[in-house]
N, C-alpha and C positions, 0 to 999 in steps of 0.2 A: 600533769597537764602537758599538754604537747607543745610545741612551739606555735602551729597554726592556732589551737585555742586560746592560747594566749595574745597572738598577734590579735585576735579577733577579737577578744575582748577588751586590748587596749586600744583599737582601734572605734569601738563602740562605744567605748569613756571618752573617746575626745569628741564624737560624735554630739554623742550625751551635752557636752561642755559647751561642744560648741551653740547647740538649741538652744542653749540657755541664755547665750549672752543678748544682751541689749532685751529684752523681754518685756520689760513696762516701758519702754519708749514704743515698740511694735504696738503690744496692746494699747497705751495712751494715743497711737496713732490712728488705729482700728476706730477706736471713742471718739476719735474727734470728725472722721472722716464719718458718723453714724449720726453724731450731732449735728454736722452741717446739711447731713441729707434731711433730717427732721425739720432743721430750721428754715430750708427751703423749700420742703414741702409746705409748712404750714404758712409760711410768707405768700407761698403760692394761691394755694385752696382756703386757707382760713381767712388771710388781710388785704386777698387783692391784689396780691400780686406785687406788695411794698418795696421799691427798691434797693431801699436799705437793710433789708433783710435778708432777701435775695442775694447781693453781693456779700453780708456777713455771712451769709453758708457759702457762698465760694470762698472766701479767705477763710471758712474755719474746715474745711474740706483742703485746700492747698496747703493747711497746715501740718493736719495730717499725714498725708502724702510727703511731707517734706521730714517727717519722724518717720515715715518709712526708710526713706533716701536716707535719712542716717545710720538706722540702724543700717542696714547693709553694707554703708559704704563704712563703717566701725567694726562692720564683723568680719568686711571684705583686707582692714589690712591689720585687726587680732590675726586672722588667717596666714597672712605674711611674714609675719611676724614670729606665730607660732606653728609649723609645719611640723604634720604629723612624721613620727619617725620611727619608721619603723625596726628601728634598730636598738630603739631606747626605751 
């Protein structure tokens, strides 16, 4: 194997590694941001428009979004932390 198909391929396992991390917080974020759209819609159209439900789907939608903001900002200093090396 050559040295470029090698770098290539270890380049595409860290790649790989790196998709992987934090992945049920992304997904659990993705769910929760799906739940709050639901539970605002039907607060919306189904109860009238109920306050309380309404503002429960913004805090379970901010919540969401705020398991995004971590994973990234967890994968942003894995990243730092662990720097691809191309010499290793």
């Amino acid at each position: 194997m050559s040295d470029e198909a090698a770098l290539l391929q270890r380049q595409a396992a860290y790649i790989d590694s790196l998709r992987g991390l934090y992945r049920s917080e992304r997904t659990a974020g993705l769910v929760a941001c799906l739940v709050g759209v639901i539970l605002m819609s039907l607060a919306r159209f189904r109860f009238s428009g109920e306050p309380a439900l309404l503002w429960s789907g913004v805090g379970v939608i901010a919540l969401g979004w705020g398991l995004f903001a971590y994973a990234i900002l967890r994968r942003r200093l894995w990243v730092r932390a662990h720097p691809f090396d191309a010499n290793g």
